[in-house]
C-alpha positions as semicolon CSV with decimal commas, in nm:
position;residue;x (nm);y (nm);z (nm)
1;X;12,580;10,459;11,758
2;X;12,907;10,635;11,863
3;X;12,976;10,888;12,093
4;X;13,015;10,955;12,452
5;X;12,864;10,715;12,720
6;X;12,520;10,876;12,748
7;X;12,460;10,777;13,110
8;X;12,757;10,910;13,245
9;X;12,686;11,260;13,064
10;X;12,363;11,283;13,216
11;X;12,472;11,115;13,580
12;X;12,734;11,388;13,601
13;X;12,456;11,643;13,490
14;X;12,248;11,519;13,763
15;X;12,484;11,504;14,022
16;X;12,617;11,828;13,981
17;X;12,265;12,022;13,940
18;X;12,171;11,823;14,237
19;X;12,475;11,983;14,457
20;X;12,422;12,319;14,342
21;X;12,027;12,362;14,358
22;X;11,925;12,584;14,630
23;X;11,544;12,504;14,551
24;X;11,474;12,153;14,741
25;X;11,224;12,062;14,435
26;X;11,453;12,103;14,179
27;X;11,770;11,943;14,396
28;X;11,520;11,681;14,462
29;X;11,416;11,585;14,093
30;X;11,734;11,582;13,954
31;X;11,881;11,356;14,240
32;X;11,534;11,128;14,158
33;X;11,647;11,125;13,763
34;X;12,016;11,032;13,881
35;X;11,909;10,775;14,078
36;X;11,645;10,629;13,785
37;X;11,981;10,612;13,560
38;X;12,152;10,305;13,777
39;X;11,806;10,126;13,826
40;X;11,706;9,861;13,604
41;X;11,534;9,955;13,296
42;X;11,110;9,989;13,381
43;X;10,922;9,860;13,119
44;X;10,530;9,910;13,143
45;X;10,272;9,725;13,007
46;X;9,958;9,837;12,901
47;X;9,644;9,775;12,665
48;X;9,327;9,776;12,653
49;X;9,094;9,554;12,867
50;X;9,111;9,192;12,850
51;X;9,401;9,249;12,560
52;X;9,620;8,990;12,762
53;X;9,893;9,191;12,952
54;X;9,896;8,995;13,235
55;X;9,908;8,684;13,043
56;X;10,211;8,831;12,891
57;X;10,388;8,900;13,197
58;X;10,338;8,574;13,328
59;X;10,516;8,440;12,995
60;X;10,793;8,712;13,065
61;X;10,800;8,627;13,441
62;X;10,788;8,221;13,342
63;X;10,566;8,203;13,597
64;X;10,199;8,263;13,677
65;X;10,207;8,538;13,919
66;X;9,976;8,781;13,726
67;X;9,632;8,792;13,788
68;X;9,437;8,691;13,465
69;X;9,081;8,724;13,569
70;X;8,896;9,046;13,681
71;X;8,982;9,154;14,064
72;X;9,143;9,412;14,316
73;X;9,461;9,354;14,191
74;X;9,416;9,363;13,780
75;X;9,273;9,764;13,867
76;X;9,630;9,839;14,032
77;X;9,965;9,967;13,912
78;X;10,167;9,641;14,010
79;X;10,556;9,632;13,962
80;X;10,766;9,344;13,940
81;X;11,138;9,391;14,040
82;X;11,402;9,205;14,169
83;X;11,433;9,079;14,510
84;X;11,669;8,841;14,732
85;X;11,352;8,697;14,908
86;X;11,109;8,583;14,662
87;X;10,762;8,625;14,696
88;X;10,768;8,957;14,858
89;X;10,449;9,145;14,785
90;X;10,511;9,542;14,907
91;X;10,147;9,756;14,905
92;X;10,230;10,120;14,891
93;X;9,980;10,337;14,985
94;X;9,909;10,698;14,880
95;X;9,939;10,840;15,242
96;X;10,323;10,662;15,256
97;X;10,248;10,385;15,422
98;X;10,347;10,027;15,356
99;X;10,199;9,676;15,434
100;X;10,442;9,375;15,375
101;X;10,250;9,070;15,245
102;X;10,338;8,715;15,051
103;X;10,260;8,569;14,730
104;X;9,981;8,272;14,770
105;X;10,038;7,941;14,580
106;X;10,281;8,224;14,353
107;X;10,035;8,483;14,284
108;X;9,933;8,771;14,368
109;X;9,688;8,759;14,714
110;X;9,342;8,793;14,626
111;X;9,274;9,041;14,944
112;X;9,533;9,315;14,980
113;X;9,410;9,430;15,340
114;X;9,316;9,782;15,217
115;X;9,057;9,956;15,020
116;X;9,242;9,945;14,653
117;X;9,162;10,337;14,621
118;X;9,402;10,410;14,872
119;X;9,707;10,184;14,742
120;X;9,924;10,368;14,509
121;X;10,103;10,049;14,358
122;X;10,226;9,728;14,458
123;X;10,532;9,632;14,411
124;X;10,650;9,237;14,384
125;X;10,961;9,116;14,434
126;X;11,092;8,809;14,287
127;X;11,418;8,642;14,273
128;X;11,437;8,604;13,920
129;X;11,786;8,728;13,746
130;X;11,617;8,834;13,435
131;X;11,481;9,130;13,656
132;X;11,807;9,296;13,739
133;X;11,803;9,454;13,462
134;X;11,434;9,507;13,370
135;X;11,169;9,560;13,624
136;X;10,800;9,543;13,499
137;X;10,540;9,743;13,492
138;X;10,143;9,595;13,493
139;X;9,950;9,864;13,441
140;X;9,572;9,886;13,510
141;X;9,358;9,807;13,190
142;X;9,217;10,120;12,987
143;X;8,981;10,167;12,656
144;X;9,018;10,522;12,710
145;X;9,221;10,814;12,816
146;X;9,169;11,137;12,845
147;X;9,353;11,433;12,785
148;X;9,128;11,677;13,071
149;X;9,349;11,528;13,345
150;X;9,669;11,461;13,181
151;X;9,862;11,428;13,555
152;X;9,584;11,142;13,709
153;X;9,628;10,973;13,338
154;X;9,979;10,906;13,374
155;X;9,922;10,789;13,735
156;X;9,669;10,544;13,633
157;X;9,939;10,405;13,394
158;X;10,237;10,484;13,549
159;X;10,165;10,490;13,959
160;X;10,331;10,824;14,012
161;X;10,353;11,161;13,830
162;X;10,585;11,306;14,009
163;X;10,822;11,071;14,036
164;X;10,802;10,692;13,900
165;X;10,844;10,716;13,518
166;X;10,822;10,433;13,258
167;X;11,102;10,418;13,036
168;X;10,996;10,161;12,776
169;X;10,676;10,004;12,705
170;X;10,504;9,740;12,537
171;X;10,149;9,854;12,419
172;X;9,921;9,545;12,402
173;X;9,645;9,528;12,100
174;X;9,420;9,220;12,103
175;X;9,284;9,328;11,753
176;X;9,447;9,534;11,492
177;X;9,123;9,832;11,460
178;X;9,163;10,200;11,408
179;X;9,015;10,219;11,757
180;X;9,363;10,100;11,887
181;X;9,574;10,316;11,664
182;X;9,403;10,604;11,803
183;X;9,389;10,490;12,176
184;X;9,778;10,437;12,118
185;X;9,839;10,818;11,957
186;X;9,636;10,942;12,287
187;X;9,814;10,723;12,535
188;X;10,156;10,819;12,375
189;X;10,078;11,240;12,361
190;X;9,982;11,224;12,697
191;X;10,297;10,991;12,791
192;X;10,556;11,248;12,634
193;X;10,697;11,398;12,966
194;X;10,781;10,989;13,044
195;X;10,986;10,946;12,725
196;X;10,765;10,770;12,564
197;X;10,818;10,794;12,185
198;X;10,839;10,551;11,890
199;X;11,177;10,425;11,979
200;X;11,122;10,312;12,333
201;X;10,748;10,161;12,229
202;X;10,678;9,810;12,084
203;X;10,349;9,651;12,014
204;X;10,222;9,337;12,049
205;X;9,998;9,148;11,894
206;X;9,813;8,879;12,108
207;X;9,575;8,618;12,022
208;X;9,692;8,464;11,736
209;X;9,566;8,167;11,728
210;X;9,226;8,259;11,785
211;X;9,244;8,498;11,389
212;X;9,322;8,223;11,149
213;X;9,051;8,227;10,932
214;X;8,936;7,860;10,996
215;X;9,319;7,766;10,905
216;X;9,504;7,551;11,186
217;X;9,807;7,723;11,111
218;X;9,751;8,098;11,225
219;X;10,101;8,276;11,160
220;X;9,991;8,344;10,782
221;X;9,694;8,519;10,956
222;X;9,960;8,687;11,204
223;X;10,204;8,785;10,943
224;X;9,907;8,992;10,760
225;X;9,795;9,126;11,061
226;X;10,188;9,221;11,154
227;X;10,252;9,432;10,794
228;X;9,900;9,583;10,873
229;X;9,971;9,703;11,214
230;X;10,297;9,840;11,115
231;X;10,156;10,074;10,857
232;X;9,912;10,187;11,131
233;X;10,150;10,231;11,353
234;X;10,382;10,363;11,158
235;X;10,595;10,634;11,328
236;X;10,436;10,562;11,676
237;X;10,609;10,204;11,753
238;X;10,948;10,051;11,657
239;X;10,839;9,708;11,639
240;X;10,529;9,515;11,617
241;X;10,582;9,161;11,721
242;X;10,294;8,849;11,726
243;X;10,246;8,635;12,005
244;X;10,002;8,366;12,140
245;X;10,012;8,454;12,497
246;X;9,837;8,163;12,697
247;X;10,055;7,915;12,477
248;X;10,372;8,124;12,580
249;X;10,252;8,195;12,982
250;X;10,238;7,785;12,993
251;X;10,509;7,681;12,809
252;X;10,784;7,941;12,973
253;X;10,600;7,822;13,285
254;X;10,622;7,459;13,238
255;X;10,275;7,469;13,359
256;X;10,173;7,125;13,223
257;X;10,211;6,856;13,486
258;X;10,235;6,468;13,457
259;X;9,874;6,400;13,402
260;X;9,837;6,614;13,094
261;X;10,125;6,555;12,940
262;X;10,007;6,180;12,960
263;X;9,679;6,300;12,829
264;X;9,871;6,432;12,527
265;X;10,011;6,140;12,456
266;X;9,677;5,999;12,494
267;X;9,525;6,203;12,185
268;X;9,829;6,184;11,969
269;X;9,732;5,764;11,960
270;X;9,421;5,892;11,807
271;X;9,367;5,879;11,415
272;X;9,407;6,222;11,303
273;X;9,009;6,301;11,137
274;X;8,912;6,176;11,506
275;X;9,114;6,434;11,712
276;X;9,012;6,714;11,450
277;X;8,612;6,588;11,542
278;X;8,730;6,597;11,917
279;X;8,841;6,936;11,905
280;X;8,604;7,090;11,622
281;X;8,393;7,268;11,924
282;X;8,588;7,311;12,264
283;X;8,275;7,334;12,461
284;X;8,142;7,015;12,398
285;X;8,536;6,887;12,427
286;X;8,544;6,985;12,833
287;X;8,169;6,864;12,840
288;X;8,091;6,501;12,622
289;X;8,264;6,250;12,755
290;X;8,351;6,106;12,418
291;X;8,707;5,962;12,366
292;X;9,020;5,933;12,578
293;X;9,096;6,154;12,866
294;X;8,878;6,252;13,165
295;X;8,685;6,571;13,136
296;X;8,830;6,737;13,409
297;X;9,201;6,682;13,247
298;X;9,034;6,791;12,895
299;X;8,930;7,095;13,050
300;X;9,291;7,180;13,206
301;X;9,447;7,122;12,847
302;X;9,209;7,399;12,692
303;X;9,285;7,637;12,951
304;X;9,665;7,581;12,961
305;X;9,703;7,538;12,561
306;X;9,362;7,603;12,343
307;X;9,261;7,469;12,008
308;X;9,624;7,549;11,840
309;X;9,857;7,471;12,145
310;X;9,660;7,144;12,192
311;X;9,749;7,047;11,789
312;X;10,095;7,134;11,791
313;X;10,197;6,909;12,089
314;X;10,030;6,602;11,923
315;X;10,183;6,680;11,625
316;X;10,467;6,669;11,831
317;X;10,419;6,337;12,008
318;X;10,330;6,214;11,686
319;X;10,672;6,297;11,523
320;X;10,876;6,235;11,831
321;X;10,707;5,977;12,081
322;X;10,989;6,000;12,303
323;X;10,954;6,362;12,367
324;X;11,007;6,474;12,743
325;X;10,779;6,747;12,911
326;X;11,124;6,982;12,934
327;X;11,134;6,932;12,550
328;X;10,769;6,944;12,447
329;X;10,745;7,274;12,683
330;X;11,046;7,410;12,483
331;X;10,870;7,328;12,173
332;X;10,569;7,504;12,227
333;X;10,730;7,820;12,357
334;X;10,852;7,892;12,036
335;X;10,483;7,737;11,864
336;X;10,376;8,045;12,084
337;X;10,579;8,273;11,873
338;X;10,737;8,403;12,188
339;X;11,092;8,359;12,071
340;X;11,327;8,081;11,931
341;X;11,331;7,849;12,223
342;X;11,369;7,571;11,975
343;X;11,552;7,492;11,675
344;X;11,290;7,589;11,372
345;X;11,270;7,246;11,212
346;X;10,858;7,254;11,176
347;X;10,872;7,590;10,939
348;X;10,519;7,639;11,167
349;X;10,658;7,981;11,221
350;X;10,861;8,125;10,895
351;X;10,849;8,509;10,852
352;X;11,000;8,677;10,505
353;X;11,354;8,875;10,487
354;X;11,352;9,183;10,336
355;X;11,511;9,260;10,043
356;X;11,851;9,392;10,063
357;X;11,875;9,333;10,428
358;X;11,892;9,098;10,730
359;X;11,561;8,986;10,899
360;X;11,367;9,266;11,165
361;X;11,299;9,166;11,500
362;X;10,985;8,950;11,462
363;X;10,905;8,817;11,818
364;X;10,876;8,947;12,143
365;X;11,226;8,778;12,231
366;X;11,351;8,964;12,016
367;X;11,217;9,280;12,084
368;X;11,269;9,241;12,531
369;X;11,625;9,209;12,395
370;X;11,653;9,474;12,193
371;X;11,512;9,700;12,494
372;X;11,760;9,491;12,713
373;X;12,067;9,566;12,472
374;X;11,975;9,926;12,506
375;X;11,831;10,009;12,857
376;X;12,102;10,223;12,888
377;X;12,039;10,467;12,604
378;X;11,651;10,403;12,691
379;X;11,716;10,499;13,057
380;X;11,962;10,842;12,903
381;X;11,705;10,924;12,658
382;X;11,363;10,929;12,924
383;X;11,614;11,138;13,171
384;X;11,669;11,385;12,896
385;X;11,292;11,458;12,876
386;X;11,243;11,480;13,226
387;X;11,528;11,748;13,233
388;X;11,305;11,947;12,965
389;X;11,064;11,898;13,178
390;X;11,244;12,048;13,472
391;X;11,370;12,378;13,258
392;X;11,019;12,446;13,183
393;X;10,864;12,499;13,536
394;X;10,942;12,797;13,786
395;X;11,213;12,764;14,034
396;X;11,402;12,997;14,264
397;X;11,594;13,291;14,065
398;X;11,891;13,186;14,261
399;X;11,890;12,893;14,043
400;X;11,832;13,055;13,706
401;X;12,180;12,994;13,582
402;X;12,151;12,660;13,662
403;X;11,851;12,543;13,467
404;X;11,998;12,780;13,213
405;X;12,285;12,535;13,220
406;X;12,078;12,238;13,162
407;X;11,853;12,379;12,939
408;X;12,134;12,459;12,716
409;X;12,305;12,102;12,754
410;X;11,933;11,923;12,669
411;X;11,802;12,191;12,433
412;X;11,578;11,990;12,206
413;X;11,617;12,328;11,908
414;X;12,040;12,229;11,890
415;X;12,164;11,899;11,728
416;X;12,226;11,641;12,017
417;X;12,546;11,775;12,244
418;X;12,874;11,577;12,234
419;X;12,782;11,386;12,592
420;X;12,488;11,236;12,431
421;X;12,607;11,133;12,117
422;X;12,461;10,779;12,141
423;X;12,147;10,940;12,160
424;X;12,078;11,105;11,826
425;X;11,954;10,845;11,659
426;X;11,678;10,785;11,917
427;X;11,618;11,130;11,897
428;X;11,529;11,165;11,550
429;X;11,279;10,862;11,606
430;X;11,094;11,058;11,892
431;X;11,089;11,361;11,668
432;X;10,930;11,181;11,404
433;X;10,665;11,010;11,629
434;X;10,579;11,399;11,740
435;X;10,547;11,529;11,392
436;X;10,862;11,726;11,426
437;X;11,074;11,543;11,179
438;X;10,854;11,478;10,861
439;X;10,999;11,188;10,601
440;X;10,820;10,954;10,355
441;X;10,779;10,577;10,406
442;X;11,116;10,487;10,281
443;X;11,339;10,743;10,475
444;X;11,112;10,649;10,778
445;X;11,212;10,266;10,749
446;X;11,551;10,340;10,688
447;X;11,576;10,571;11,007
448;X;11,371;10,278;11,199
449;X;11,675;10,051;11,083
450;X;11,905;10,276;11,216
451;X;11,755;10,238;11,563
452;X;11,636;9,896;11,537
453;X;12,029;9,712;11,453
454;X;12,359;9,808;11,674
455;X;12,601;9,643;11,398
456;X;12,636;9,938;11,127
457;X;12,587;9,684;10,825
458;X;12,267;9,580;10,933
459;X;12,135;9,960;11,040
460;X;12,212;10,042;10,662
461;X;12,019;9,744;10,524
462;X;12,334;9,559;10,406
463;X;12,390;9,166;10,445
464;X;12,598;9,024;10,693
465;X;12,845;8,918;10,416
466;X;12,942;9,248;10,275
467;X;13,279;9,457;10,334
468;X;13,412;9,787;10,534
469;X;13,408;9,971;10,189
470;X;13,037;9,834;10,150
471;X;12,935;9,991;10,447
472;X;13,092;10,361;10,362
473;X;12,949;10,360;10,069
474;X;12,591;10,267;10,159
475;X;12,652;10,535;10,440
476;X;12,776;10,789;10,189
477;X;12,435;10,749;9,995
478;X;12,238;10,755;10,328
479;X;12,444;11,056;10,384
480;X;12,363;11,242;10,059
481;X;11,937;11,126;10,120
482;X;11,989;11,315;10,474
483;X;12,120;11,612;10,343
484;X;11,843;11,716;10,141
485;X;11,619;11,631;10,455
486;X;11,832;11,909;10,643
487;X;11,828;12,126;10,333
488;X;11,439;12,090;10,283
489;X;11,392;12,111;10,708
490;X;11,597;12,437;10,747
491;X;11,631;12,550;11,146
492;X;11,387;12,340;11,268
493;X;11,382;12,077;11,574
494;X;11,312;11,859;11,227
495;X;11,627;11,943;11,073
496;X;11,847;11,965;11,377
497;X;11,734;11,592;11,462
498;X;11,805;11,506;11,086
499;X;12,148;11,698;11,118
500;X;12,198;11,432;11,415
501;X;12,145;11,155;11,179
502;X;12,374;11,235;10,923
503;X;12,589;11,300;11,218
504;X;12,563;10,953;11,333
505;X;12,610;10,816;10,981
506;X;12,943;11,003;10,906
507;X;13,049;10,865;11,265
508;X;12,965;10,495;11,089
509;X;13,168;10,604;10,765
510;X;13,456;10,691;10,911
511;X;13,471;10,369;11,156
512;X;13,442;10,164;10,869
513;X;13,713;10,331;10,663
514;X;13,923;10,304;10,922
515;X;13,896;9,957;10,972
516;X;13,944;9,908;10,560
517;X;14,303;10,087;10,608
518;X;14,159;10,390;10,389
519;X;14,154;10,155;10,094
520;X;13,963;10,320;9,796
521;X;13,580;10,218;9,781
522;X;13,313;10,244;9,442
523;X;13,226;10,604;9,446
524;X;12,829;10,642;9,451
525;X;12,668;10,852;9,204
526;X;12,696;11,251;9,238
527;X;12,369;11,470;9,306
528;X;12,542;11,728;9,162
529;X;12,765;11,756;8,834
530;X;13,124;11,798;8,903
531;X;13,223;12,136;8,954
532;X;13,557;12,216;8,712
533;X;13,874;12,399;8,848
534;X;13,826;12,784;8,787
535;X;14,115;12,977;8,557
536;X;14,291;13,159;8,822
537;X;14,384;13,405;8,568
538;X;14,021;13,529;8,539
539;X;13,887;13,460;8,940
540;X;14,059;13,593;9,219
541;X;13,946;13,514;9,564
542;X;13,648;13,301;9,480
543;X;13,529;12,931;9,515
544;X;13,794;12,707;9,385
545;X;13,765;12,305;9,351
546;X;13,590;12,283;9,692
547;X;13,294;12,560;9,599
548;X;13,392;12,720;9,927
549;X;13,449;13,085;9,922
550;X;13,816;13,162;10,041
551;X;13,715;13,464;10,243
552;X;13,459;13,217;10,436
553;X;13,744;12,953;10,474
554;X;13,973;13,286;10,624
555;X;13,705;13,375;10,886
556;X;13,656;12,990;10,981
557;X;14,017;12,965;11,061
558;X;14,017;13,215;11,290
559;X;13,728;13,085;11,495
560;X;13,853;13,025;11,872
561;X;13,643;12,732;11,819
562;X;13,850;12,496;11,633
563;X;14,150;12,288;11,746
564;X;14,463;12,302;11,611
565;X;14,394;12,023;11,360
566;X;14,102;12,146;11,225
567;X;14,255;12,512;11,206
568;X;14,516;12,293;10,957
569;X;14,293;12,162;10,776
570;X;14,083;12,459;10,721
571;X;14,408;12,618;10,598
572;X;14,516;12,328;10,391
573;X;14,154;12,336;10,231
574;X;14,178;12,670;10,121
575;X;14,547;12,633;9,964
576;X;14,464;12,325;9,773
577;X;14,431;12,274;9,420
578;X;14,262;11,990;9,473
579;X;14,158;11,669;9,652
580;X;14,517;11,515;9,633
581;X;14,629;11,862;9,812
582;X;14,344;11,854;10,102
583;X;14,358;11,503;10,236
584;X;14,394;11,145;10,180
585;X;14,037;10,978;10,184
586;X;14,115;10,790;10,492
587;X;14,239;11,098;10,670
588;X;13,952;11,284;10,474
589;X;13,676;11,050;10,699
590;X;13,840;11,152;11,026
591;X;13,874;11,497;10,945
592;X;13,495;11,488;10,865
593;X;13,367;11,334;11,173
594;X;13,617;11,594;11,322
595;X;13,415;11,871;11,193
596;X;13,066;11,728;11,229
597;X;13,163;11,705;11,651
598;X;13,170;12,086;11,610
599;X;12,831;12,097;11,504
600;X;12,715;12,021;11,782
601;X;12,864;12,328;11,978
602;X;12,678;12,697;11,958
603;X;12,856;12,835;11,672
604;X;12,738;13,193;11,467
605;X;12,549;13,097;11,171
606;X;12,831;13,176;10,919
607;X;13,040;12,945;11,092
608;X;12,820;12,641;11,132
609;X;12,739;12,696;10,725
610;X;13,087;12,734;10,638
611;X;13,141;12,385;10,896
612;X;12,900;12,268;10,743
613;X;13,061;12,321;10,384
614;X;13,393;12,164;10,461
615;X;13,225;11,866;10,619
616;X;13,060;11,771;10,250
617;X;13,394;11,863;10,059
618;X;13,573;11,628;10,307
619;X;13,313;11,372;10,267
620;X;13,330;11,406;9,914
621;X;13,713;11,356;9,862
622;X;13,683;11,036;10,178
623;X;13,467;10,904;9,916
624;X;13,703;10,985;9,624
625;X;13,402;11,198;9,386
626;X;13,392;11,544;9,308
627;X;13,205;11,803;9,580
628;X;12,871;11,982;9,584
629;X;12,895;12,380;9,488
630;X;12,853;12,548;9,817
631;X;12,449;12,662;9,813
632;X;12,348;12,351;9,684
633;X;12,183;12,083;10,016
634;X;12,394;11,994;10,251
C-alpha cells in the first residue's frame, strides 16, 4: 500500500523519544524498539507438542540442526540468526551470563553445560544468507497456555518479556481439531503486546502424508483439510499453507546419500504390485528381510522419506532413470509441498484458482516470502504496539508530554497517521482478529486479499490481464462496500480501521488513473439515485449538485488546515454547477486522495464530515457518476 516509509516514521519516533526521555526505562525501550526496526525480521515458531516445528526449521534452515526428538534443548527458546562463523552455539543465561559452545556433527549439542532452568535462550548462529533477513525463532512445545501468568507465557514462547519480541509467526497444527483453534485464540490474546495479529500469523499444516484416507496421493486430503482450517481460523491467520515436513527437512537438506539413492533405484526395478506389498506395513519393511535392499538402508529410507516420499522417488526413477540425486532431491522438495522447487509436470500437487482472481499463497514458500517481502511493514507494525504498550504504563511526569506525543502519533482510536500509511491495511487485519472491526465472510476475504497481494490488481481480486481503468473501477466498488462499513461502525477503533481501508483503496484508484492518463472508465452502479440540480429560483444557500451544504463548504474553506489547493478546490466545489465545473476525473482522483491525507489529521467533527463529504463527491465525478446526498454512508 502507499504512503510514507513506515520504518523511517517510527525510527525517527524512536530516536527522538529516546533523546528526550529523562526516565532511563522509557529512554531505554524506545532505543530497544529502534534498534528491533534494522534487525532482521524474527519469526517464531510454535505448536503444540510433537506438531513438527523443528522438523520445519530444519527444512527452512536446509539443514538438520534442530533437535527432533525429546531433550534439553527441544524445552528451550532457541534462535537461529545469522553469523560469519558458522556453527556458533551462544547459551544465554537468566543471570547475564554467556557460555560459547559449537554445533556437533551440525546440531545442536546434546549437553549444554548448565541446568536448562537457568538458560534463558540459545541463540545459533549460522552462515546462511537466507538469515539476514529473517532470524528464527524455535520455541519450546506447548498444549496449553494460560492466561494467570500472561508475562512467564510470553517468555516461554518468546525468551524475553521485556525485551525480545516476535514479530511474525508460524503456528504449527499437526491436526486440524477445535482443540487447536482454541489453543491458537489463547496463544494469540496473550501474544497481543508482541504484535501478533492475523496479518503477521500463518499456519501450517504438517503431516500430510500421513491423512490420506488410504489414498497414495494425500494433497486431495490436504486441500480439504486446508479450506477447513481456514474457516476455523478465519480472522486469526492470513494463510494456512500444507506441508509434509520430514519429506521437505530431507530434500532441502539433500540428506539422502549414495547408498540410498542406489537403494531407490533398487525398488524402482521392482514390478509395481511388489513394491506396494513391500511397503503395505513399514514395520515389517525395516524388519523382514524380503526383497532388495539391506535392512539397515530400508530403515534410513523410512526415516528420511516415509511411505509417500519413498513412492514418489520411484515413480521418479521410473519415469526418468537418469535422474541425479541434485535432481531427485529437487523433485521431492516440491512432492513435500514446501514450495515450487521444480517445474509442476506430475500435477501430484494442483490446488484450485479462485474465481475472479489469481491463485492465494498455497505453500509455505510462498508464505516465508510473503513475510520476507514485508518484514519491513511487519517489523513497523509490532513497534507500533509496543509503543501502545509504552503510553500505557507510568513514567516520570517530566516525560508526560512526551508519551503524550507518541500516544497521539500511535493512537489506535484515529485512522492510521500520514507516517504510517503503509500500515493501514495491516491494521484493519489486526482489528479484525481482536473483534474490533466486525465484517462478514466476503468483506473479510476481500480485506485478507488486500493484505495478502502487493500488486493492486491482484489485492482487488482482478486477473493479471486486466487494465488501469479495471482496477479503478473494481476499487471504486470496494470503495462504495467500505463506506457503509464506516457508516454502520460509526467512531469506533472498527470504523477508524475501516476508514483506513477505504483510505488505502482511494490511494490505489488514483495511482491507477493516473497511469491510464485520466482516460474515462465504465462507471459502476450508484447506491444511491442521482440527485437532480435544484431550481435556484426556489433554494437559496442549500445543497446543490454535490448534496453539500454551501455554508459547510464556507466553514471548510476557512480551516487553517487545508493547503492552498485544497482551499481551491473547496471553493471551486461550492461555485460549480456541476461535475464539468469541479474537476476533471483525473484531477478529481488526486484531489480525492488529497483530501482523504487530511483525514488522518485531528480535525473538529464538522470538518472531518464535511472532508469527508467532498472526498465522495470527488470520487464520484473521478469515476464520472452522479454523488451520494450528503447524510447518506460515506
Amino acid at each position: 500500500m502507499s504512503g510514507a516509509d513506515p520504518l523511517a516514521a517510527l525510527r525517527d519516533l524512536c530516536r527522538g523519544g529516546a533523546a528526550r526521555a529523562r526516565d532511563p526505562r522509557l529512554r531505554a525501550e524506545l532505543e530497544a524498539v529502534g534498534r528491533q526496526l534494522d534487525r532482521p525480521l524474527q519469526l517464531a515458531v510454535a505448536g503444540a507438542v510433537s506438531a513438527g516445528k523443528s522438523t520445519l526449521i530444519n527444512a527452512m534452515l536446509r539443514r538438520s540442526v534442530a533437535p527432533a526428538d525429546a531433550g534439553e534443548c527441544t524445552r528451550l527458546v532457541t534462535w537461529y540468526e545469522h553469523g560469519e562463523r558458522d556453527g556458533v552455539v551462544l547459551v544465554e543465561c537468566v543471570d547475564g551470563s554467556v557460555r560459547r559452545l559449537a554445533l556437533q556433527d551440525g546440531r545442536l549439542p546434546a549437553d549444554l553445560g548448565v541446568d536448562p532452568s537457568a538458560v534463558l535462550r540459545l541463540r545459533v548462529q549460522l552462515d546462511d544468507p537466507a538469515l539476514r533477513t529473517v532470524t528464527i525463532i524455535d520455541t519450546p512445545g506447548v498444549n496449553t497456555v494460560s492466561a494467570d501468568n500472561e508475562e512467564a507465557t510470553r517468555r516461554l514462547l518468546f525468551g524475553d518479556a521485556a525485551a525480545e519480541h516476535a514479530q511474525a509467526l508460524l503456528y504449527v497444527l499437526r491436526y486440524v481439531q477445535r482443540f487447536d483453534a482454541d489453543t491458537l485464540e489463547e496463544f494469540r490474546a496473550l501474544s497481543a503486546a508482541c504484535g501478533m495479529t492475523a496479518v503477521n500469523t500463518a499456519a501450517v499444516l504438517t503431516q500430510i502424508d500421513r491423512r490420506g484416507d488410504g489414498d497414495e496421493d494425500p494433497w486431495p486430503t490436504a486441500r480439504r483439510l486446508v479450506a477447513k482450517a481456514s474457516a476455523d481460523l478465519g480472522g486469526r491467520v492470513l494463510d494456512v499453507a500444507p506441508v509434509i515436513g520430514l519429506l521437505a527437512e530431507t530434500a532441502r537438506g539433500n540428506l539422502l546419500g549414495p547408498a540410498e539413492v542406489d537403494a531407490l533405484r533398487e525398488l524402482a526395478a521392482l514390478p509395481p504390485d511388489e513394491l506396494d506389498d513391500l511397503l503395505l506395513d513399514l514395520d515389517e519393511f525395516t524388519t523382514e528381510p524380503f526383497g532388495p535392499v539391506d535392512l539397515p538402508t530400508r530403515a534410513v529410507l523410512v526415516a528420511r522419506l516415509h511411505r509417500y516420499g519413498i513412492r514418489e522417488a520411484v515413480a521418479r526413477l521410473r519415469r526418468r532413470p537418469a535422474t541425479g540425486p541434485a535432481e531427485l532431491h529437487r523433485w521431492l522438495a516440491g512432492c513435500s509441498g514446501y514450495g515450487a522447487d521444480v517445474s509442476p509436470d506430475s500435477g501430484t500437487v494442483v490446488w484450485e484458482v479462485e474465481s475472479g482472481g489469481p491463485e492465494l499463497p498455497r505453500t509455505l514458500a510462498d508464505v516465508l516470502d510473503r513475510f520476507a517481502r514485508h518484514a519491513g511493514r511487519l517489523k513497523a507494525f509490532a513497534a507500533v504496539g509496543r509503543l501502545r504498550g509504552l503510553t500505557r504504563h507510568e513514567v516520570d511526569p517530566a516525560d508526560a508530554g512526551l508519551v503524550a506525543e507518541l500516544r497521539e502519533a500511535v493512537d489506535e482510536n484515529r485512522p492510521v497517521v500520514a507516517g504510517l500509511r503503509g500500515l493501514r491495511i495491516l491494521a484493519a487485519c489486526a482489528a479484525l482478529g481482536r473483534g474490533q472491526l466486525r465484517l462478514d465472510e466476503e468483506m473479510t476475504a476481500e480485506l485478507m486479499r488486500l493484505a495478502r497481494f502487493d500488486d493492486p490488481a491482484a489485492g482487488l481480486g482482478l486477473p493479471l490481464t486486466c487494465t488501469a481503468a479495471d482496477v479503478v473501477a473494481a476499487a471504486g466498488e470496494a470503495s462504495r462496500r467500505w463506506r457503509r462499513v464506516v457508516a454502520l461502525a460509526g467512531p469506533t477503533v472498527g470504523g477508524q480501521r475501516a476508514r483506513d481501508v477505504l483510505g488505502a483503496l482511494e490511494d490505489i484508484a488514483a495511482a491507477a488513473l493516473s497511469t491510464a492518463g485520466g482516460a474515462p472508465v465504465p462507471a459502476p452502479v450508484p447506491v444511491a439515485a442521482p440527485v437532480t440540480v435544484p431550481d435556484p429560483t426556489r433554494l437559496h444557500r442549500r445543497p446543490g449538485w454535490t448534496g453539500i451544504d454551501p455554508d459547510r463548504l464556507d466553514a471548510l474553506a476557512a480551516s487553517p488546515q487545508l493547503g492552498e489547493r485544497e482551499r481551491a478546490a473547496v471553493v471551486r466545489l461550492r461555485d460549480s454547477t456541476g461535475p464539468g465545473d469541479a474537476a476533471e476525473p483525473g484531477s478529481a482522483a488526486v484531489l480525492a486522495a488529497r483530501f482523504r491525507v487530511l483525514l488522518h489529521r485531528p480535525l473538529p467533527v464538522a470538518e472531518r464530515r464535511a472532508v469527508q463529504a467532498v472526498c465522495a463527491v470527488l470520487e464520484a465525478v473521478a469515476l464520472d457518476r452522479a454523488p451520494v446526498r450528503e447524510g447518506a454512508a460515506t
